[in-house]
C-alpha positions in Angstrom: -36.7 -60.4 58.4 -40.4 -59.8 58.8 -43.2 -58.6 56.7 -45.1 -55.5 57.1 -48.8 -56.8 57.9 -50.8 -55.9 54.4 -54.1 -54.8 55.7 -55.7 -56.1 52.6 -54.2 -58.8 51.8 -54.2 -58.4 48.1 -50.2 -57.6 47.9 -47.7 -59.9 47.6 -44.8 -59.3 50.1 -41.0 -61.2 51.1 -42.2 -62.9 54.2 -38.1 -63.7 54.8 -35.3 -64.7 53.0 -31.9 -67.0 53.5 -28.8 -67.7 51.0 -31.0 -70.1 49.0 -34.4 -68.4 48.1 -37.4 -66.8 49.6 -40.3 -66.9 51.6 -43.5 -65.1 50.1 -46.7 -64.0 51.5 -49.8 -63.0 49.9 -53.2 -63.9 49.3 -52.0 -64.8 45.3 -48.7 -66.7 45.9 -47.3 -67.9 49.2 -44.8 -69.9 50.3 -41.2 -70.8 49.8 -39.0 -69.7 46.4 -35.4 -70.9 45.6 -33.3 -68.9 43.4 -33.9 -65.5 41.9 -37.1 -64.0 41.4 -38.9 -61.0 40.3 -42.1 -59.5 41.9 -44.2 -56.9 42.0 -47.8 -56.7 44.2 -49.4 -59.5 42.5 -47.5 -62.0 40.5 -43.9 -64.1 41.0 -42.2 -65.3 38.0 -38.9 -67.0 38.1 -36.0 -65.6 36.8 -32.7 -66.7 35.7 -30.7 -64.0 37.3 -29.3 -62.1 33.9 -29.6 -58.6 34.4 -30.6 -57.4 31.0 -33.7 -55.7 29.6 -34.8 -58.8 27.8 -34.5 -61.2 30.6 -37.0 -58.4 32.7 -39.6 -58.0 29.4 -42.2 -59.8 32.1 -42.0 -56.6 34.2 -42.5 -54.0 31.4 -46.6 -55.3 30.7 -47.5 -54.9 34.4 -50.5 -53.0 34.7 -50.7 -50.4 35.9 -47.1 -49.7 35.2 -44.5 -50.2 37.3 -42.6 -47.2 38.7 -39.6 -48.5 40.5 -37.5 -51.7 40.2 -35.5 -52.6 43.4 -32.6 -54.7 41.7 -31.7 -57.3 44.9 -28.2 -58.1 44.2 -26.9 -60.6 46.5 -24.6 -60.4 49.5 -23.7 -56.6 48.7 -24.6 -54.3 46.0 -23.1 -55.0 42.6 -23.9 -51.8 40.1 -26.3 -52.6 37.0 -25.1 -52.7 33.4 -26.0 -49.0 32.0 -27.6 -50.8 29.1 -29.9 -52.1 31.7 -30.1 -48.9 33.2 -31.1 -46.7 29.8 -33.5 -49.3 28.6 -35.5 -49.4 31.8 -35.6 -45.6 32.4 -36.5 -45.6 28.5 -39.8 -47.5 29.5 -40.3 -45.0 32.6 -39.1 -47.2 35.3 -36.8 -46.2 37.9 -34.1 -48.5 38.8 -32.2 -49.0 42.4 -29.7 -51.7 42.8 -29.0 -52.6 46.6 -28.1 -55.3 48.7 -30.7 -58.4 48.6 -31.3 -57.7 52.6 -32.0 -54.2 51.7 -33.9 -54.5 48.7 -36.3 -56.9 50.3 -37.1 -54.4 53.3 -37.4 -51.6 51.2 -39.9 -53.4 48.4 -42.3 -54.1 51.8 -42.0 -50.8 52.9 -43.2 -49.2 49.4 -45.7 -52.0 49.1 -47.0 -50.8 52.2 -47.1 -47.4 50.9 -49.3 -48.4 48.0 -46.1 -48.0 45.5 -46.0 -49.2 42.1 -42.6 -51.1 43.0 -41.2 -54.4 41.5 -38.4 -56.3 42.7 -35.6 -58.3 41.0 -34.3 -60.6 43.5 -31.1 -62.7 44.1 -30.6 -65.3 47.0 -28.8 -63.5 49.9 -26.3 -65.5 49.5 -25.7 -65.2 45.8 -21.7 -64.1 45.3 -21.4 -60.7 43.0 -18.3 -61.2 40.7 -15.3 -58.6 41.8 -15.6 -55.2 40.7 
């Protein structure tokens, strides 16, 4: 997978990705990330994967304030606890769990769009337990 170019630079986008991690490009942070992460234009913080509120409290003082959270969950989509859900929408986020593949392209794409989009990301080739 390829990057959309970022005609300013100043945005932090998924350069590729593999089972392990990620590659990131942007004038901030570049280069290569094992494990989950979560982004958003201008920061990368590591993450432990948990998908609660609590474990995302780094995204919720982003300013301006993030509109959508793309929720990468691994080799195919796995929902998101409703908790998760409520408490997120309750802070005025908007929440879309997909496919890390897909949640990748579509965090470049809105990047390039000038969105106010964040992204919580597992490797590709991180497992989802049976549904």
């Amino acid at each position: 997978m390829e990057a959309r170019p970022d005609p300013t630079g100043d945005r932090l986008l998924i350069a590729g990705y593999d089972e392990k991690g990620f590659r990131l490009r942007g004038e901030i942070v570049a280069g290569r990330h094992d494990g989950p992460l979560l982004l958003h234009a201008r920061s990368v913080l590591t993450w432990d994967g948990t998908l609660t509120a609590e474990a995302l409290t780094a995204l919720v003082s982003v300013q301006p304030p993030i509109e959508l959270v793309l929720f990468g969950t691994g080799t195919r989509l796995q929902p998101l606890p409703a908790t998760l859900r409520r408490d997120l929408r309750a802070r005025g986020m908007a929440v879309e769990p997909m496919a890390t593949p897909a949640a990748c392209r579509t965090y470049n794409l809105l990047q390039g769009d000038d969105r106010r989009v964040a992204a919580a990301l597992l490797p590709a080739g991180h497992q989802p337990p049976p549904a």
